[in-house]
C-alpha positions as a Markdown table, in Angstrom:
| # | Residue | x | y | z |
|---|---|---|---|---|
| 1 | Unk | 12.2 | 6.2 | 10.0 |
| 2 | Unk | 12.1 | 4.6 | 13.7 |
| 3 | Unk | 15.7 | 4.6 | 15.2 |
| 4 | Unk | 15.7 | 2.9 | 18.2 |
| 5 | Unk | 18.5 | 2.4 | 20.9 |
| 6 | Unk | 19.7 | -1.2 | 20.4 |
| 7 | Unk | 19.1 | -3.4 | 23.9 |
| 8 | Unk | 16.4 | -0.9 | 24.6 |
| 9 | Unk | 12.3 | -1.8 | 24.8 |
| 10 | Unk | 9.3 | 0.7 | 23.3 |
| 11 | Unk | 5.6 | 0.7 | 23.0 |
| 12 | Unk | 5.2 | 2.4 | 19.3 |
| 13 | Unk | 2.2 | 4.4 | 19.1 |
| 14 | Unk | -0.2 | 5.1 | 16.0 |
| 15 | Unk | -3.1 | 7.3 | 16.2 |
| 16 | Unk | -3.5 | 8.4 | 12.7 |
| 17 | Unk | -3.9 | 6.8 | 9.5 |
| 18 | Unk | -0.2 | 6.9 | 8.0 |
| 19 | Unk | 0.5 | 7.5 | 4.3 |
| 20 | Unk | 4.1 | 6.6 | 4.0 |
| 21 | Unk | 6.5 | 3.8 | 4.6 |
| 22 | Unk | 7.7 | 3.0 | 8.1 |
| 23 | Unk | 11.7 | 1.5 | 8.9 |
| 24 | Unk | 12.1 | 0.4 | 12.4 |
| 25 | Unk | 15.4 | -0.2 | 13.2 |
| 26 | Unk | 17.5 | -0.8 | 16.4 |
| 27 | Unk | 15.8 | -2.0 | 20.0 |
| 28 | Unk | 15.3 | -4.8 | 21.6 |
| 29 | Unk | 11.4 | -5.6 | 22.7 |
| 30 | Unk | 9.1 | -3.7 | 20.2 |
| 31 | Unk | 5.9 | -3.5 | 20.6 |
| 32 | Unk | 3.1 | -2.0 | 18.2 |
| 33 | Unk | -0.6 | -2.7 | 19.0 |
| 34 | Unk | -2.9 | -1.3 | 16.7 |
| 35 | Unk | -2.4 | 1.2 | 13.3 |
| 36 | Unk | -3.4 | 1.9 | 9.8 |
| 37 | Unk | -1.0 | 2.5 | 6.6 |
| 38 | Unk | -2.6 | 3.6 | 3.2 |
| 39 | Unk | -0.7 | 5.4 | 0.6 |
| 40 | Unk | -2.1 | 7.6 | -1.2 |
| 41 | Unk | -2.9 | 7.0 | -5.0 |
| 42 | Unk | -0.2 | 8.0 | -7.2 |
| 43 | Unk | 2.5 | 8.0 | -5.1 |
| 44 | Unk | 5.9 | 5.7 | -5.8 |
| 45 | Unk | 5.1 | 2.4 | -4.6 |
| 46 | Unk | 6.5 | 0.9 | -1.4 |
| 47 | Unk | 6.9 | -1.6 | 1.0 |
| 48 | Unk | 4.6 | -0.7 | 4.9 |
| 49 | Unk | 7.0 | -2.1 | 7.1 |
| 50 | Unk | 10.7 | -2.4 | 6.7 |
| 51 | Unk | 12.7 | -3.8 | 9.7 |
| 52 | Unk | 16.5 | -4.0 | 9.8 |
| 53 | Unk | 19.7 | -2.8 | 10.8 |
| 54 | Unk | 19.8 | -4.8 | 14.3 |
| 55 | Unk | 16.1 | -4.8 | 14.3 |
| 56 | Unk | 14.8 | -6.6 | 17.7 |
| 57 | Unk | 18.6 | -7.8 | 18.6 |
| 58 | Unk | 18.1 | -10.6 | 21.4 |
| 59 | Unk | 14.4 | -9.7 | 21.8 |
| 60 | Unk | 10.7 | -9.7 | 19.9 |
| 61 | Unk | 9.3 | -7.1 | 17.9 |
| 62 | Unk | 6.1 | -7.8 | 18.0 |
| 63 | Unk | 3.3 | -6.3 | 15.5 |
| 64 | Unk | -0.3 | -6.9 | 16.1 |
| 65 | Unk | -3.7 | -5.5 | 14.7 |
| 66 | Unk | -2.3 | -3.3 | 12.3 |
| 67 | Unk | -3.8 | -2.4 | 8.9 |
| 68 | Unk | -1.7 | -2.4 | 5.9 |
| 69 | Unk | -4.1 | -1.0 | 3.2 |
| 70 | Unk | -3.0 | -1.2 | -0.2 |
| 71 | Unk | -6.6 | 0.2 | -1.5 |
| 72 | Unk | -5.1 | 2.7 | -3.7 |
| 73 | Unk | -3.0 | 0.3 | -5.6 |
| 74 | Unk | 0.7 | 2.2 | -4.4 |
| 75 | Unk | 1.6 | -0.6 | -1.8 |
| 76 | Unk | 4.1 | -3.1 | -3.2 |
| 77 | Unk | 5.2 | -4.7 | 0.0 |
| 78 | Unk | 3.3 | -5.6 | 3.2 |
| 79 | Unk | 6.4 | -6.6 | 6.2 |
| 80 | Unk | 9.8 | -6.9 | 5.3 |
| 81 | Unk | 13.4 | -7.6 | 6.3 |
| 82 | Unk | 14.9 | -9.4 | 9.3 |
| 83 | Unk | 17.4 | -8.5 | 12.1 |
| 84 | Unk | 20.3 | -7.8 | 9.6 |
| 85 | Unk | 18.5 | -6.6 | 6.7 |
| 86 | Unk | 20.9 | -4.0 | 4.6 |
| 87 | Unk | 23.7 | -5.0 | 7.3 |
| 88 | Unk | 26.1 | -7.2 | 4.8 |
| 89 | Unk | 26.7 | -9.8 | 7.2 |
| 90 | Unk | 28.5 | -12.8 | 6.3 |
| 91 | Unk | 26.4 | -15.8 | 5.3 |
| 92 | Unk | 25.0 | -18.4 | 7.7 |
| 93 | Unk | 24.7 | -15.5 | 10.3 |
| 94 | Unk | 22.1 | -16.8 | 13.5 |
| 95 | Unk | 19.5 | -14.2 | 14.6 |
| 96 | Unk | 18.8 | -13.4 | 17.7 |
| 97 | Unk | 15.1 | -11.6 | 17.1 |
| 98 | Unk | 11.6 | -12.8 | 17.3 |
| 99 | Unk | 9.4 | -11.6 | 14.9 |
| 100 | Unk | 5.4 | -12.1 | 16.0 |
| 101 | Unk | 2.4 | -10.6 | 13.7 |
| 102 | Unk | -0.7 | -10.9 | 15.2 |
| 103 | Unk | -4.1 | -10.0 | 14.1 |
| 104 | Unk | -3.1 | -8.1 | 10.9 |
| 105 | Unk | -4.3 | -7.6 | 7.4 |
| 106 | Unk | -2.3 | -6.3 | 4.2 |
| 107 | Unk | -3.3 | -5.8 | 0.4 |
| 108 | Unk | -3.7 | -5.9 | -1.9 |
| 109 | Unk | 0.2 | -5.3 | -2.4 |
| 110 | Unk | 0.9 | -4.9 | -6.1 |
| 111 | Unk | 3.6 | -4.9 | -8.2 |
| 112 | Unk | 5.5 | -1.7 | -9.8 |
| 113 | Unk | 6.5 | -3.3 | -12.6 |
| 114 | Unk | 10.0 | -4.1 | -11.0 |
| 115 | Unk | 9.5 | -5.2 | -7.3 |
| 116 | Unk | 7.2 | -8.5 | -6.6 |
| 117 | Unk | 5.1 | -7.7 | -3.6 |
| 118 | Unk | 4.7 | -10.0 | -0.9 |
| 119 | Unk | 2.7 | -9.9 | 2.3 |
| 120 | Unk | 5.7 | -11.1 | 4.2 |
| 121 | Unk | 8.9 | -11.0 | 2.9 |
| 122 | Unk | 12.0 | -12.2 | 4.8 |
| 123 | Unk | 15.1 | -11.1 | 4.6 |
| 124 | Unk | 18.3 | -10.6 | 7.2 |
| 125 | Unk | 17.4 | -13.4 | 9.2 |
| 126 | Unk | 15.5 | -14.4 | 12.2 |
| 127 | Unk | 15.8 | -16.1 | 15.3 |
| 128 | Unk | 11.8 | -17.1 | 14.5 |
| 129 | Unk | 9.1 | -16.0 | 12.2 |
| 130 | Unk | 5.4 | -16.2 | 14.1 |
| 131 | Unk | 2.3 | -15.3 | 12.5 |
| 132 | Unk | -1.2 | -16.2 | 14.1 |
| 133 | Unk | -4.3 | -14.6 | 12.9 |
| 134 | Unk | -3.7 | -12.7 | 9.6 |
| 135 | Unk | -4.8 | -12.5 | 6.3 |
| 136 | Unk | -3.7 | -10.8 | 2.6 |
| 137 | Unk | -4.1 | -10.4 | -0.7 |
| 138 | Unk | -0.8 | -10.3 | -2.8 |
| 139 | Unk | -0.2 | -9.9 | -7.0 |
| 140 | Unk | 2.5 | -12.1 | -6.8 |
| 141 | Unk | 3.9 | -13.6 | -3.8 |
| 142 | Unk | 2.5 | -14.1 | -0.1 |
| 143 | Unk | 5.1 | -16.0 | 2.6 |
| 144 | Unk | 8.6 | -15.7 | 1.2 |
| 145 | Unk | 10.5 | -17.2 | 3.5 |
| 146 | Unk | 14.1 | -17.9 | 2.0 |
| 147 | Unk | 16.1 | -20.1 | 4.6 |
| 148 | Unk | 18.6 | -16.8 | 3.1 |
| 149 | Unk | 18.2 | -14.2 | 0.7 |
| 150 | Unk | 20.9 | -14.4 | -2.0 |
| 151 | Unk | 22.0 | -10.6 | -2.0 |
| 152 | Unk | 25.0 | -9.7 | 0.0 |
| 153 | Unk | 23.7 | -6.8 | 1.8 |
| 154 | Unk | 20.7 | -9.2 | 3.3 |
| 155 | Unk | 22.4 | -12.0 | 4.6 |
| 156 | Unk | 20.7 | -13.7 | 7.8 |
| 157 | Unk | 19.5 | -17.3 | 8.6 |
| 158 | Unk | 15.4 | -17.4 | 9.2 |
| 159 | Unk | 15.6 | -20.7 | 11.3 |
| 160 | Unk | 12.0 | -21.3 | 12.2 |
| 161 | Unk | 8.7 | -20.0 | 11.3 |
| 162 | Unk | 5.2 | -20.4 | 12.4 |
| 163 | Unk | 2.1 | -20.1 | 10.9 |
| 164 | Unk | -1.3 | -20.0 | 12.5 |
| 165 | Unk | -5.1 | -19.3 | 11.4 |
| 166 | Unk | -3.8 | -17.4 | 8.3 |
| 167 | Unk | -5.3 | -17.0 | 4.9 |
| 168 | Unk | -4.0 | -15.4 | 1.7 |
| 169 | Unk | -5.8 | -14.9 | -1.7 |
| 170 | Unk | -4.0 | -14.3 | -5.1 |
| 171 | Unk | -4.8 | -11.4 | -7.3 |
| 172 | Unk | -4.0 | -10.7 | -10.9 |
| 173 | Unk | -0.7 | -9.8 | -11.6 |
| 174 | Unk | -0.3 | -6.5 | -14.2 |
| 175 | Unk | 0.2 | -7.0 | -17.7 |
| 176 | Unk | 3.2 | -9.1 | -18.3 |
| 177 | Unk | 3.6 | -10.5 | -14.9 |
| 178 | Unk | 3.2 | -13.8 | -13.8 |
| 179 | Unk | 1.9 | -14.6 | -10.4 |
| 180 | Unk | 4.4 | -17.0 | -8.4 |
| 181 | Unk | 3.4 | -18.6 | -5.1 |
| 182 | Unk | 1.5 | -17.5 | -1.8 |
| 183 | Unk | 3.8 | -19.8 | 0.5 |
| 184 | Unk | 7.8 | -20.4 | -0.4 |
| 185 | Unk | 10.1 | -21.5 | 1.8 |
| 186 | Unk | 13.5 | -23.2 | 2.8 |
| 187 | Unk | 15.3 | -22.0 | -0.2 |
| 188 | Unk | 18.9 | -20.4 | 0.0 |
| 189 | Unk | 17.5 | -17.9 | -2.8 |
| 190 | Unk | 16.8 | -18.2 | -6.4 |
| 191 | Unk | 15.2 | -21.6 | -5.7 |
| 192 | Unk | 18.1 | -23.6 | -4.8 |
| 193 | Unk | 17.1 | -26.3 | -2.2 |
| 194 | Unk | 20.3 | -27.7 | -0.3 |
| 195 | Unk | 21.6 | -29.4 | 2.8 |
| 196 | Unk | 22.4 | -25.6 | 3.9 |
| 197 | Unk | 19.0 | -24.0 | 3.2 |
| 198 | Unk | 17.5 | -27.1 | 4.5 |
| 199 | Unk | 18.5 | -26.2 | 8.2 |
| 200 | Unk | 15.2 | -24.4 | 8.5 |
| 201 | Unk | 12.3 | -25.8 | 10.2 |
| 202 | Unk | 9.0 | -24.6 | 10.2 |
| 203 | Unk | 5.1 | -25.2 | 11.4 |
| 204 | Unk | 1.5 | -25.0 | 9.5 |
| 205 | Unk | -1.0 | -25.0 | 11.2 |
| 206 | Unk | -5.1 | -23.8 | 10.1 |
| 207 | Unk | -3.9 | -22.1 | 7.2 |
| 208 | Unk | -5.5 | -21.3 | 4.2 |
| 209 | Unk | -4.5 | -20.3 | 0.2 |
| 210 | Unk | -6.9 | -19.4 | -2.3 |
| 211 | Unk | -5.3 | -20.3 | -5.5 |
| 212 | Unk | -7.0 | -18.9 | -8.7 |
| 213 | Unk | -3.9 | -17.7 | -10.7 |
| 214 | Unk | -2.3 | -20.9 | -10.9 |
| 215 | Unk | -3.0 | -24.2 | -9.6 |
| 216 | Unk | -3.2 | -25.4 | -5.9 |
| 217 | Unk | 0.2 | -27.3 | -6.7 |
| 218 | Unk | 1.8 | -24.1 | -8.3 |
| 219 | Unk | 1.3 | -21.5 | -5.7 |
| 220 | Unk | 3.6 | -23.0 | -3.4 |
| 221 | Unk | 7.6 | -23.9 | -3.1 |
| 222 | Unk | 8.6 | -26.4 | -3.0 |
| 223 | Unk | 5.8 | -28.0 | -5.1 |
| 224 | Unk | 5.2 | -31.3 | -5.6 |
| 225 | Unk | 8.0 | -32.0 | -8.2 |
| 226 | Unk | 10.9 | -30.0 | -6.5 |
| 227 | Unk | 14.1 | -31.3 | -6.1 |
| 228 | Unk | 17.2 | -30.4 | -3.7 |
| 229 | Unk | 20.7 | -31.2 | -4.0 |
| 230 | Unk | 21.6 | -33.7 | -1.7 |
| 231 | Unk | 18.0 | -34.0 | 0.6 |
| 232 | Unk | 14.3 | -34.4 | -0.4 |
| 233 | Unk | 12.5 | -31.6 | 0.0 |
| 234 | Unk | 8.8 | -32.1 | -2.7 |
| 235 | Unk | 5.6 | -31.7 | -1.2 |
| 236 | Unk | 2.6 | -34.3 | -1.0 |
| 237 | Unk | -0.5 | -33.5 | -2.3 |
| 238 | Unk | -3.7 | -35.0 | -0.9 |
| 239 | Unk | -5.9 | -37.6 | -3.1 |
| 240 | Unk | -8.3 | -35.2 | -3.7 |
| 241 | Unk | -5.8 | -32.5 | -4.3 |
| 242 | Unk | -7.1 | -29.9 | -1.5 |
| 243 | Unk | -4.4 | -30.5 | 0.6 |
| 244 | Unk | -0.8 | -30.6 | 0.9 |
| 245 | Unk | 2.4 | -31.2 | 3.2 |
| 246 | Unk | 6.0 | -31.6 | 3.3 |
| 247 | Unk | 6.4 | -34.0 | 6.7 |
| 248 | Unk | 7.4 | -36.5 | 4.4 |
| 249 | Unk | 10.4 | -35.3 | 3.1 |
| 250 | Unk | 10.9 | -32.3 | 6.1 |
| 251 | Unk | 10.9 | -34.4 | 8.9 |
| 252 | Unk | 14.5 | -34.7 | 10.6 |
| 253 | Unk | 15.3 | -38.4 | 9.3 |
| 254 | Unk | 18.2 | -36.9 | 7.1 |
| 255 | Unk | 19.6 | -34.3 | 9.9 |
| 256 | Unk | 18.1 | -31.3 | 8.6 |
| 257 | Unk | 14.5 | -29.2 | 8.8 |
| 258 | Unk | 11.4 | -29.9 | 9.9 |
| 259 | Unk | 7.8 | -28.8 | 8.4 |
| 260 | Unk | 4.9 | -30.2 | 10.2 |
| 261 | Unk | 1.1 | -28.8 | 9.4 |
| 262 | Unk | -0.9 | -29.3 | 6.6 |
| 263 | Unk | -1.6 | -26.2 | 3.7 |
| 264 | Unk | -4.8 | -26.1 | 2.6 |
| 265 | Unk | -6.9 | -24.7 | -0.7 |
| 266 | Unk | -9.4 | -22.7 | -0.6 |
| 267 | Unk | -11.1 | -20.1 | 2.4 |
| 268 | Unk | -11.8 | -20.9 | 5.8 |
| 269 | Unk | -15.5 | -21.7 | 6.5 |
| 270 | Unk | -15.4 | -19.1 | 9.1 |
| 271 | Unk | -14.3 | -16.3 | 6.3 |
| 272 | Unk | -10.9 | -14.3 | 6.8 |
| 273 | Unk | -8.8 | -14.6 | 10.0 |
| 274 | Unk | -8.9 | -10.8 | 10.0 |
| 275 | Unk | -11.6 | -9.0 | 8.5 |
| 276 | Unk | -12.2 | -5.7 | 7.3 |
| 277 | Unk | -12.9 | -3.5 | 10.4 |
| 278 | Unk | -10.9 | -5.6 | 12.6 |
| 279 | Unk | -7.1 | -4.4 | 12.4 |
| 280 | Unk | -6.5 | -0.8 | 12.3 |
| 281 | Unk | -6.8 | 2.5 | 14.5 |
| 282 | Unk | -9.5 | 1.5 | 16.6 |
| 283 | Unk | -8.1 | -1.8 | 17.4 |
| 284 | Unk | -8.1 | -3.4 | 21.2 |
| 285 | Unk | -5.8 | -6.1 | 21.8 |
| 286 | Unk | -7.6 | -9.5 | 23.0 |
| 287 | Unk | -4.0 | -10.1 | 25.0 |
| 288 | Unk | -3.0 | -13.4 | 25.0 |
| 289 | Unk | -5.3 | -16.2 | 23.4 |
């Protein structure tokens, strides 16, 4: 466990490959630039990266070229949690920290048989949610990104979220599973779309889903058919169904979120947005692009 000084900035350092789960918690600017995480096989399966507990308070914590290898089947979780994650705050709480993830590959991240993994996983709210340059391979879920998770403990508004040059593949769920979606978002948990969980506003932009488990349509929510109570929130789905968006029904006419960007099916001509060999110990940031 990282415990940081709240309103305090750190450079997080990781030189060797790390086989166990690691909480950051507390500080203000957070920076981590290049690292590896592999469990070993047969050990309890966990999430890589938990943040929480005041987590980045007023400032960003910022993760870039890090390696979240779940090669040996035991990771469940890639990035998790938000500001107040585990706090118990009440609902509707703002966040005041930035999470950025830059350049940084996870999975595959499989279930235990009670947890559904996800590459990113919100939770406890956040000012913003930026990704740009990073790619993943889930069993179940990819971007969950609740407007507010629905357990007590992990109240926390996510209000905005950007993704850029991403890609994320689905991978067979274990015996008895069902795969759900590689992008979910502006729910106020257990799929109920609202005026409140409508607040959040969000960006695509270049990003990819390869969708083999279930159909394009299926691996993301809202789909096509979703309905809210009170707003519009369904997707459109392109003509020749490779494509789709939510600007029709996310775009600020009714006083609430805005999604602009375009998801598409499939993987980008170029390959991943982070290969293999890119993220991880021997990483050098490109600095600002």
């Amino acid at each position: 466990m990282v415990q940081l000084n709240v309103g305090q900035d750190y450079i997080l350092k990781d030189p060797v490959v790390l086989t166990h789960p690691v909480i950051i918690q507390g500080g203000h600017n957070i920076v981590w630039i290049g690292g590896l995480i592999r469990f070993p096989a047969g050990v309890a399966p966990s999430y890589a990266i938990q943040l929480g507990y005041n987590v980045g308070a007023g400032g960003i914590v910022h993760l870039e070229g890090i390696w979240l290898d779940g090669v040996n089947g035991a990771m469940d979780d890639g990035i998790v949690g938000g500001q107040y994650a585990a706090m118990s705050m009440p609902a509707g709480t703002l966040s005041s920290a930035i999470l950025q993830v830059e350049n940084v590959r996870v999975g595959p991240v499989l279930s235990n048989g009670t947890n559904h993994p996800d590459c990113i996983q919100h939770y406890g709210g956040w000012r913003e949610l930026r990704v740009d340059h990073f790619t993943c391979t889930s069993g179940m879920q990819g971007f969950y990104f609740p407007t507010e998770e629905s357990a007590t403990a992990n109240k926390g508004i996510l209000s905005k979220w950007d993704v850029r040059n991403a890609n994320l593949y689905d991978h067979a769920p274990f015996t008895g599973q069902i795969f759900e979606t590689l992008l979910h978002f502006g729910d106020a948990g257990q799929g109920a779309f609202t005026t409140y969980s409508k607040r959040q506003n969000g960006n695509l932009s270049n990003v990819w889903i390869n969708s083999t488990q279930r159909t394009f349509v299926n691996e993301v929510y809202p789909t096509i058919g979703s309905v809210g109570t009170g707003c519009l929130v369904n997707a459109t789905l392109s003509a020749n169904g490779l494509s789709q968006w939510w600007s029709n029904t996310w775009n600020g006419a009714d006083g609430l979120g805005i999604v602009t960007g375009v998801l598409s099916k499939g993987i980008p001509a170029g390959g991943d947005f982070v290969p293999l060999g890119k993220a991880g110990l021997t990483y050098v940031s490109p600095g600002y692009q």
